[in-house]
N, C-alpha and C positions, 0 to 999 in steps of 0.2 A: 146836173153833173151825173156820169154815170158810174151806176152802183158800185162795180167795183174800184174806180178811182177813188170814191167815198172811205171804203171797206182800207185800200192802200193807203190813203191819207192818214182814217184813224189810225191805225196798227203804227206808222212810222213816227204819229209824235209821241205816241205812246212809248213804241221802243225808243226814240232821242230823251225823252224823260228819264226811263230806265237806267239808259248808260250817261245819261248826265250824274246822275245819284251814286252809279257805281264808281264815276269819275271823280265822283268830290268824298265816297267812301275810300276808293285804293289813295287820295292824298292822304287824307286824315290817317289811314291805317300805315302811310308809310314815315307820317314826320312823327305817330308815337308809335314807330316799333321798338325802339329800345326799352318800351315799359311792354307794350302788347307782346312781345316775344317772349321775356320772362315770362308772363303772365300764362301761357299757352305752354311753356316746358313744364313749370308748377304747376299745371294743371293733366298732361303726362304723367311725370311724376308723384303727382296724388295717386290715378288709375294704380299705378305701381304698386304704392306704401299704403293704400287704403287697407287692402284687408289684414295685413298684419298688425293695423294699430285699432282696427275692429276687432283681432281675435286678442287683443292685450285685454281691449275694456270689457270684451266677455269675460275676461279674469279675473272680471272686479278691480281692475286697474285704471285710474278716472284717465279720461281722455287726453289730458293737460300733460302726464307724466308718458304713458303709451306710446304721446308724440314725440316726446322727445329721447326715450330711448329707439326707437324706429329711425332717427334722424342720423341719431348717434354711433347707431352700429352700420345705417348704411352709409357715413361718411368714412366711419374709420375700412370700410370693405371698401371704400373707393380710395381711399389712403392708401392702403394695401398692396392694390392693384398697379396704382403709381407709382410705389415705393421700389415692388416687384421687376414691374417694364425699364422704371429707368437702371437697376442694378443690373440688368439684364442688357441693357443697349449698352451700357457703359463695359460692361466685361466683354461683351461679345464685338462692339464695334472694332477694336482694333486688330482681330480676326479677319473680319469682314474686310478691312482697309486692306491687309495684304495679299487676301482672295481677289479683289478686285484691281492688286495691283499687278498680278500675276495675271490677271485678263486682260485689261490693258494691253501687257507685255506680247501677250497671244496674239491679241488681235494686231499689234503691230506688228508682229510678224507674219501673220496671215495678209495683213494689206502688204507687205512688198512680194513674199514667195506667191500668195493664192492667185487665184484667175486672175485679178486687177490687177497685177505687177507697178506697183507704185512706188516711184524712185523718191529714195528720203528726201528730197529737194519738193516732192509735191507735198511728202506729210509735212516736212518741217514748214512751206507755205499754209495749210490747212490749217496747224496749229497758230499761226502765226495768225493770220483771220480772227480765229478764236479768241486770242490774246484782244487784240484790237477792239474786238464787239466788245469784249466786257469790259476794256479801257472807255470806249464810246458812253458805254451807260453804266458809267463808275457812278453819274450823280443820279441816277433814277435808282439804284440800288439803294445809295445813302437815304434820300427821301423815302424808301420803301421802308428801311431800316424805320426812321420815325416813325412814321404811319403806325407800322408794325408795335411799337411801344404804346403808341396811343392807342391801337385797339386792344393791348393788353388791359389798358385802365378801364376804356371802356367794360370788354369781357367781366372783370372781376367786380363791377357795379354790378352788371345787371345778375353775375352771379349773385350777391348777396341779395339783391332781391329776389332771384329764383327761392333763393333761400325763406325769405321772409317770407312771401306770398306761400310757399308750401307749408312752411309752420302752422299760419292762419287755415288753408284747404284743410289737413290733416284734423287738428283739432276744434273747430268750429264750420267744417264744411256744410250741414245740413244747417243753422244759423244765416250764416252766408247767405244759403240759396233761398230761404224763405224770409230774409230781407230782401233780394232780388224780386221776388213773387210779389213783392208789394204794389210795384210799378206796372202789374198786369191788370186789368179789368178781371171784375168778381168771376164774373160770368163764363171766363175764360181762362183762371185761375189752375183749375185741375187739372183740365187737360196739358195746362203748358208746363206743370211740374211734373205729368208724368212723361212726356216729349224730353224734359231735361233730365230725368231721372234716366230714362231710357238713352238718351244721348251719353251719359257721363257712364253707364254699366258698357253698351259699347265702346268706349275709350277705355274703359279699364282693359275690357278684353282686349282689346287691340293692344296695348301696349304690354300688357304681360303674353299673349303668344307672341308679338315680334320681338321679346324679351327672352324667350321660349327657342325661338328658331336661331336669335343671333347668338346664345351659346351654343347650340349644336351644330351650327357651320364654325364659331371657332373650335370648338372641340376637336373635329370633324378634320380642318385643312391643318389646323396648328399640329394634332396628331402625324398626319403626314409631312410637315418638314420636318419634324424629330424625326421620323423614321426614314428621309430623305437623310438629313444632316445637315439641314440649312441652316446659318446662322440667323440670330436675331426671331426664331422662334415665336417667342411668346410677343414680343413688340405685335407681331404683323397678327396675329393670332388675333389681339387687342385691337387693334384696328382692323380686321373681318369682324369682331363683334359691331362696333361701332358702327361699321359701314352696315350692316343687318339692318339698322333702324332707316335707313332710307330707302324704301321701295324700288326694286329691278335692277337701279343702278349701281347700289353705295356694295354689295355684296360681290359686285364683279369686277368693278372699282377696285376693291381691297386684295382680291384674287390675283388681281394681276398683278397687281405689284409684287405677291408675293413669287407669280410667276419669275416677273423681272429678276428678283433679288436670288431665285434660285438659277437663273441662267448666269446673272453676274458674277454670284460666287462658286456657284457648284458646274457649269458646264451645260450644254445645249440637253442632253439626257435627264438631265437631273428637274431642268426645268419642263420637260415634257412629263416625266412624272407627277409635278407637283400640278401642270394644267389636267392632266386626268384624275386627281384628285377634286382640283376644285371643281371641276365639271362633275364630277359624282357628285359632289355635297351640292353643287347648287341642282340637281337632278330630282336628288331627295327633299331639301327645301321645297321645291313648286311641286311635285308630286304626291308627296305624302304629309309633309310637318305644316305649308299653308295651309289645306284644306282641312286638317283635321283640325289645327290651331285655331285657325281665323276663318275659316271658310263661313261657318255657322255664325258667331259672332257680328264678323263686318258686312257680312253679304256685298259687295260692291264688284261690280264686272271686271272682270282685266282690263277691260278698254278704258272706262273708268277712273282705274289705279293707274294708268297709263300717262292719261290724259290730264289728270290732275297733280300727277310727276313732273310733269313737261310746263304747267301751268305753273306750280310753284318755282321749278328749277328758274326758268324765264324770269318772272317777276319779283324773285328774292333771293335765289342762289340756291346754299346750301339748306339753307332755313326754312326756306318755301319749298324744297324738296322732304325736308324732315315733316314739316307740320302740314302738309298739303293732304294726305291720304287720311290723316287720322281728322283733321276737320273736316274733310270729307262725308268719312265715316259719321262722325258725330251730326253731320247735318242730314244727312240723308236717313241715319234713325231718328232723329229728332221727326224727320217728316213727314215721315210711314208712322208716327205713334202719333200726330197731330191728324193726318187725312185718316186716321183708323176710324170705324162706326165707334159711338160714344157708348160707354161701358164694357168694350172688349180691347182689351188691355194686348198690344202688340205681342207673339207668340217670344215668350224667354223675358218677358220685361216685368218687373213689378211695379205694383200701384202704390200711389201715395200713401204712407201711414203703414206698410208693408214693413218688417222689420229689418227685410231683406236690402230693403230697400238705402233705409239707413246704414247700415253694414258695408253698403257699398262706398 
């Protein structure tokens, strides 16, 4: 046989192994994600809450109690914020209804007088269509309707295990992981706690600068409908923050709509303002707040972040767009602190037994 057929043979069952294993890992990882997904936001959300319930127990405050006022004050701040958005859409929405009914109105007089000259015999057929389709799929709506309740229930499961699993990270995180370390061989013990120690300080980082940048893009656009006048303000505001946590897209995503909302209720000017807004604030995001934020922390290429966006979006939607960059992140420190020469400790990472280290 010659050599290089040899050479193509091994290499191909080798890779058919490979993606056999990845094949039987994306099942496994897809019939338990409704526990792997909690598990993977509570562990986010640790990166978050870690060092404020480290600087509680610097205060001679034991662990047990630290955690649970950290819990308690970031839930009643997400209370808050709730509380806030919907008093906000509820006052401001029927504003909004009459600005949009008043475009509406516009635009149907622009469809008969503008360039189209469109005689009400064609809108009222246009309209008439519309009525139809949504007759057509009265019952996909209904079943949608269901679904939609059933993934309420689901959501509020896996929330309270978000919940639970962060409780346990927050206060017995370092326990945790060195029952994990059991299951490693001796010999290979240290290095693989400093890889996960190293792994989990980039996750913190990464989540607190994209924590960083997603309030100063809402800050940032939300400022500018106020001084625009757009209604519903802070809603879209809330959702620019939101959208922050998903890499490239979720920030432009949320831009636009606020685009939208300011061309529906305020006029074509109004919403050219608000797109040079959010083109500045996303300007300043990728120019100055990533790279000072996260640059040093994640170290990971654009292409990278790009390409592991597109990976997640593909394979799990919104979720695998959320969690794709920052497991990323965490595997690729994890990897550079496992391939590092033994005894030199990745540059910004602490070693095992480091106080620092625990803190985190």
């Amino acid at each position: 046989m010659p050599y290089g057929l040899r050479v193509a043979a091994a290499v191909s069952w080798r890779v058919l192994v490979v993606a056999a294993a990845l094949t039987v890992l994306g099942f496994v990882v897809s019939r338990l994600a409704s526990v792997l997904v909690p598990v993977a936001v509570a562990l986010l959300l640790a990166g978050l809450f870690a060092p404020a319930v480290s600087w509680l127990a610097g205060k001679k405050i034991p662990r047990g109690p630290a955690t649970a006022i950290v819990l308690i004050a970031g839930i009643a701040l997400v209370g808050a914020m709730v509380t806030f958005v919907v008093i906000t859409v509820t006052v401001g929405m029927p504003g909004l209804i009459d600005q949009v009914t008043v475009s509406l109105t516009d635009l149907h007089t622009w469809l008969r007088t503008g360039p189209l000259r469109l005689s009400q015999g064609q809108l009222d057929e246009m309209l008439g269509n519309l009525t139809a389709m949504l007759g057509r799929n009265k019952s996909a709506i209904a079943s949608g309707a269901v679904t939609t309740a059933v993934t309420v229930g689901e959501l509020l499961a896996e929330f309270l295990l978000v919940v639970f699993c962060l409780i346990f990270f927050l206060a017995q995180g370092n326990t945790i992981w060195a029952f994990v370390l059991r299951a490693v061989p001796a010999r290979l013990r240290e290095r693989v706690d400093v890889a996960g120690r190293s792994g989990f300080t980039t996750l913190a980082h990464y989540i607190r600068g994209t924590a960083a940048v997603a309030f100063v893009d809402a800050a940032g656009i939300g400022l500018g409908l106020v001084i625009v006048g757009v209604p519903l303000a802070a809603p879209l505001s809330t959702l620019v923050f939101l959208g922050a946590f998903v890499p490239v897209i979720g920030s432009v995503l949320a831009g636009a709509i606020a685009v939208l909302v300011a061309l529906v209720a305020n006029g074509g000017w109004a919403a050219v303002i608000v797109l040079a807004v959010v083109v500045g604030v996303m300007q300043v995001e990728s120019h100055v707040l990533q790279p000072l934020l996260l640059g040093r922390a994640v170290r990971l290429h654009p292409l990278a972040v790009v390409l592991a966006l597109a990976v997640g979006l593909v394979t799990a939607g919104i979720v695998g767009a959320l969690l794709a960059v920052p497991l990323l992140a965490v595997f690729s420190s994890g990897v550079r602190s496992l391939t590092a020469r033994p005894g030199n400790d990745p540059p910004g990472r602490t070693a095992p037994g480091d106080p620092r280290a625990k803190a985190e």
